[in-house]
C-alpha positions as CSV (number, residue, x, y, z in Angstrom):
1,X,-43.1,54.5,132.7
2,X,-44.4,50.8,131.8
3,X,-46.1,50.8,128.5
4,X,-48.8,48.4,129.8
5,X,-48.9,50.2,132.8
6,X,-49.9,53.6,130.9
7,X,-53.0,51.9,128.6
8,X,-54.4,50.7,131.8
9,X,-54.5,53.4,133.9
10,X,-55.0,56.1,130.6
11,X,-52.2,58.1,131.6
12,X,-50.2,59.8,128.7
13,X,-46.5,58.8,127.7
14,X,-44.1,61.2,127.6
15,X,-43.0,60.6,123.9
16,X,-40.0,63.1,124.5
17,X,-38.7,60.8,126.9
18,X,-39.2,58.1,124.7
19,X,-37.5,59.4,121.1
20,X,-34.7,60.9,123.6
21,X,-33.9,57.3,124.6
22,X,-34.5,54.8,121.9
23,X,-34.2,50.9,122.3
24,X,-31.9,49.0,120.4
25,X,-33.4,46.2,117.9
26,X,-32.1,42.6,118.3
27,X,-32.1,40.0,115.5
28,X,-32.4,36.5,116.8
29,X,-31.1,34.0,113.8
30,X,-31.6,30.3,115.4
31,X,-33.7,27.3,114.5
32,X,-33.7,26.0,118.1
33,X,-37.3,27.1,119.7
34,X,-35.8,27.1,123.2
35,X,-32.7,28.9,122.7
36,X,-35.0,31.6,120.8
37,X,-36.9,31.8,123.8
38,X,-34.3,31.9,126.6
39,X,-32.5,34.9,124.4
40,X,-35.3,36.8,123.9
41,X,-36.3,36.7,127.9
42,X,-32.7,38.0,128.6
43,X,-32.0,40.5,126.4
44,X,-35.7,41.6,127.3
45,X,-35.0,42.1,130.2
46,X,-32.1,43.6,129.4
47,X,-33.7,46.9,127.9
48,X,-33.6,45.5,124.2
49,X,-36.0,45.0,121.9
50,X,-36.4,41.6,120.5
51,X,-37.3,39.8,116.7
52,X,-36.5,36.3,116.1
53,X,-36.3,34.1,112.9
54,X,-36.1,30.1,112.1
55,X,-34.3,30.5,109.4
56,X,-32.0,32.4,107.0
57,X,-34.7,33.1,104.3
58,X,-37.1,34.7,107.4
59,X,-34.6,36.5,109.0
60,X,-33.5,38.2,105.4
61,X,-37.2,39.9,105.4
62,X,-37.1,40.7,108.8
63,X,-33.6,42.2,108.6
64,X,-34.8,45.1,105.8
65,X,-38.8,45.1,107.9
66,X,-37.3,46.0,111.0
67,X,-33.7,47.8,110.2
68,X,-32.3,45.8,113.7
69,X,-29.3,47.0,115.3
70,X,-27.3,44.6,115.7
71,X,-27.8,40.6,114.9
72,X,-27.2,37.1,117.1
73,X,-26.7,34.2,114.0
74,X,-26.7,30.9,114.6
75,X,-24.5,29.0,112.6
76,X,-25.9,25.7,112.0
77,X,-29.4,25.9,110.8
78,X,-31.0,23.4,107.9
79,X,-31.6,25.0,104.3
80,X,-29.7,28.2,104.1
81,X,-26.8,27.7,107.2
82,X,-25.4,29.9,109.1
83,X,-22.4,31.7,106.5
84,X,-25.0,31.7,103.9
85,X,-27.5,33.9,105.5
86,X,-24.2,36.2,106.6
87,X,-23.1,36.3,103.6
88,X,-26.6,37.5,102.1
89,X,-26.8,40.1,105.5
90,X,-23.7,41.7,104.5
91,X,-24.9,42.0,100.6
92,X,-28.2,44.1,102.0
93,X,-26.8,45.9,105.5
94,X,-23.3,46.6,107.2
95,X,-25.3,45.6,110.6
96,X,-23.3,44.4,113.1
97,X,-23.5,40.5,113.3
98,X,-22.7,38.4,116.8
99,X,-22.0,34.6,115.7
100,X,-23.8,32.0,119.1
101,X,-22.8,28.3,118.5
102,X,-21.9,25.4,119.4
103,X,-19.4,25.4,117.0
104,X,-16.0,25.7,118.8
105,X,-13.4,24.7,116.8
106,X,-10.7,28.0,116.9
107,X,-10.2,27.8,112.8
108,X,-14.2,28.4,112.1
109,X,-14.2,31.2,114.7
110,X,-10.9,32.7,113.3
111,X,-12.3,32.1,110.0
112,X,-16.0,33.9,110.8
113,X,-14.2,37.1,112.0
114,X,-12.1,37.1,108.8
115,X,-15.1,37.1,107.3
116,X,-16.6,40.5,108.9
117,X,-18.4,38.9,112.5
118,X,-18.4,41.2,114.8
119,X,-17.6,38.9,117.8
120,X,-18.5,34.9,118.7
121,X,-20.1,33.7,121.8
122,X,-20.0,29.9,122.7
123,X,-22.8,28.0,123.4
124,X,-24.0,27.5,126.1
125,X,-23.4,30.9,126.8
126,X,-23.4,32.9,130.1
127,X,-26.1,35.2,130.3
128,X,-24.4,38.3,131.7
129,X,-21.9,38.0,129.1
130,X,-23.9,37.9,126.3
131,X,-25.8,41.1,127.3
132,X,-22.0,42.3,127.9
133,X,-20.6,41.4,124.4
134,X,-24.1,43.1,122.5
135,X,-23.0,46.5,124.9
136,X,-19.7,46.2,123.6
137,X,-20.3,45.7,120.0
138,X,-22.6,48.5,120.0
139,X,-20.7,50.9,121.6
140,X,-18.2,50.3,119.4
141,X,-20.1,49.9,115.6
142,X,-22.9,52.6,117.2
143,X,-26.3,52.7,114.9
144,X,-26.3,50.0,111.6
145,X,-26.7,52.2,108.5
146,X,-30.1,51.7,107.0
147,X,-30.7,48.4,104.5
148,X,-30.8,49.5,101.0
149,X,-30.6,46.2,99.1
150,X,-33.4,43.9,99.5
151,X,-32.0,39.7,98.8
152,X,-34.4,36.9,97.6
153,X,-32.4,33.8,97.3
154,X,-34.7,31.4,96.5
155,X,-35.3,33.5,93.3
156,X,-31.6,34.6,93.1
157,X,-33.5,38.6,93.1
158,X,-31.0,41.2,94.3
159,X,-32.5,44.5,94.4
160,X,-30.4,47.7,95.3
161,X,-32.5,50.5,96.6
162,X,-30.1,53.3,96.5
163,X,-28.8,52.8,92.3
164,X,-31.9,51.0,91.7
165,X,-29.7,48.2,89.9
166,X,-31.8,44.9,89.7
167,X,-29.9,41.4,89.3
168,X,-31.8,38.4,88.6
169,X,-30.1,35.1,87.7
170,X,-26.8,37.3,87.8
171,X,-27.9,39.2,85.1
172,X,-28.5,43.2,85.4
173,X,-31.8,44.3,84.6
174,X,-32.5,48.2,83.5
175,X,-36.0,49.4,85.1
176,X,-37.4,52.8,84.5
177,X,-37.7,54.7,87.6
178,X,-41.7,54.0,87.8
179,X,-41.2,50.0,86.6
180,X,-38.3,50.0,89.7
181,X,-41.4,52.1,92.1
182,X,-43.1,49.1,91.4
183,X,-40.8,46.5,91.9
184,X,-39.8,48.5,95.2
185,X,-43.3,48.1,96.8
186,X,-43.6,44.8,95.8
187,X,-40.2,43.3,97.2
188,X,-40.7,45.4,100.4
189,X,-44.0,43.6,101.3
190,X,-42.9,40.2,99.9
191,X,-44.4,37.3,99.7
192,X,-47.5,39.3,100.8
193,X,-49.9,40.9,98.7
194,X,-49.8,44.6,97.4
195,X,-53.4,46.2,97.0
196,X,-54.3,48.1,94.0
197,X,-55.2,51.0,95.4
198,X,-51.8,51.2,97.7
199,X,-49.6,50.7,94.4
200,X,-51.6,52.9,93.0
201,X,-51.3,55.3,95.8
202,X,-47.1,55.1,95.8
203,X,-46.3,55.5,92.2
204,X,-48.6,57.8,90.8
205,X,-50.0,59.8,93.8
206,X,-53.6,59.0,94.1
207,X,-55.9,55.6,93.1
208,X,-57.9,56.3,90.2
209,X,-59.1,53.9,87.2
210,X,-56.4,55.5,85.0
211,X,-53.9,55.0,87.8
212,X,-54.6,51.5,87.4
213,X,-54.2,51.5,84.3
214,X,-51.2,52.6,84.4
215,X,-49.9,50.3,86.8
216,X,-51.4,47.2,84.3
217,X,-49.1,48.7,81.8
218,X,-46.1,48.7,84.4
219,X,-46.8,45.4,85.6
220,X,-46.5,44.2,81.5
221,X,-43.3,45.5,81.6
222,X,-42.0,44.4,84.6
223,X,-42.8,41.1,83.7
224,X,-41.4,41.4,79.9
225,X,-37.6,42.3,81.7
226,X,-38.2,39.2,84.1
227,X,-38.3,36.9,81.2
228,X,-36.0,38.2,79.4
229,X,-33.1,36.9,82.4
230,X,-35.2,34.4,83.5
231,X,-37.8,32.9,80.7
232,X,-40.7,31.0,82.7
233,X,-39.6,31.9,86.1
234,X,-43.7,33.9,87.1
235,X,-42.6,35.9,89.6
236,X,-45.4,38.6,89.6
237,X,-48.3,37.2,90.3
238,X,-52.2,39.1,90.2
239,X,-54.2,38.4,93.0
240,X,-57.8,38.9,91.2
241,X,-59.7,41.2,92.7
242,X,-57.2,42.0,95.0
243,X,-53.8,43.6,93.7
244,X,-50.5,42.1,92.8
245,X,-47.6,40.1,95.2
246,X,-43.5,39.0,94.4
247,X,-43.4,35.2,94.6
248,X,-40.0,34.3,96.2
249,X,-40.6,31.3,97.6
């Protein structure tokens, strides 16, 4: 049944009918406005569920927000091209990456799948056989396992989720396991802000003035290891009033 169609008319979803049959997630990687659009309108109507970013830096945060299935990369995009940003994918997810370009000389596309693509699709592509080669490639790779390193490039921040190593400026950093907490919440909502009351929340349990204080005390030592790799570099910032935030840019 038609989401839409159920709000309107009040009626109920069957939500085992929905978790029994989940849609895949689509990354779209491409700078190109239109070619965004047209993709998104057919793998829409294809069954899939759609995210797009301009760029590599974008589609890095969207890649550990919204854990996609499989990804379409562009390769020639200004700033971070296109075997940068798969480069930094593969450091944070084994996600299953689909290279669309215009780019058709044999040696890059021999050279992409020696790097780990999953396939390459020509531009401009068919539309059937896009839809075709996604079916294919999932079929075959079935669900992405989940993203457990989170990649800031513009900071060179590598953050592992699963050893809770931190690497800033190549060097390792050793966080307690409340200083990494911190650092956690922070990169996951990056570059936005982080309340004081929902830090307070996730590492200790509750909000409370001691809680806070707590987390000042945190925050001091956070910082302390960040200028120890990288003296100068302010990369947590307090937002008065408000709560704290990671700046990558």
């Amino acid at each position: 049944m038609d989401l839409e169609y159920a709000k309107s008319t009040r009626i109920g979803m069957d939500l085992d009918e929905l978790s029994s049959n989940p849609r895949s997630k689509v990354l779209l990687i491409d700078d190109e406005y239109d070619t965004v659009q047209l993709l998104k309108a057919i793998l829409r109507m294809a069954g899939f569920d759609v995210i797009s970013a301009m760029n590599g830096a974008e589609a890095l945060k969207k890649l550990a927000s919204y854990q996609p299935d499989l990804i379409l990369l562009d390769l020639m995009m200004p700033t971070m091209g296109g075997w940068e940003t798969f480069d930094y994918i593969r450091q944070m997810s084994s996600v299953p990456v689909i290279v669309i370009s215009a780019l058709g000389e044999k040696e890059k596309i021999v050279e992409g799948l020696q790097k780990g693509v999953d396939d390459y699709i020509g531009k401009p592509f068919y539309n059937e056989e896009v839809i075709a080669r996604i079916d294919a490639v999932l079929r075959r790779t079935g669900k992405t396992q989940q993203v457990n390193r989170l990649v800031f490039p513009k900071i060179d921040l590598t953050i592992d989720l699963s050893t809770q190593e931190v690497l800033l400026n190549g060097q390792s950093i050793y966080l307690t396991s409340k200083v990494f907490s911190l650092l956690a919440i922070l990169a996951r909502s990056a570059p936005s802000v982080v309340t004081y009351e929902a830090i307070a929340t996730a590492v200790w349990g509750k909000d409370s003035e001691k809680a806070r204080k707590h987390t000042k005390f945190l925050i001091y030592l956070l910082r302390h290891k960040f200028d120890e790799a990288s003296p100068g570099q302010e990369l947590i910032i307090n937002v008065d009033r408000l709560g704290y935030k990671l700046q990558t840019e």
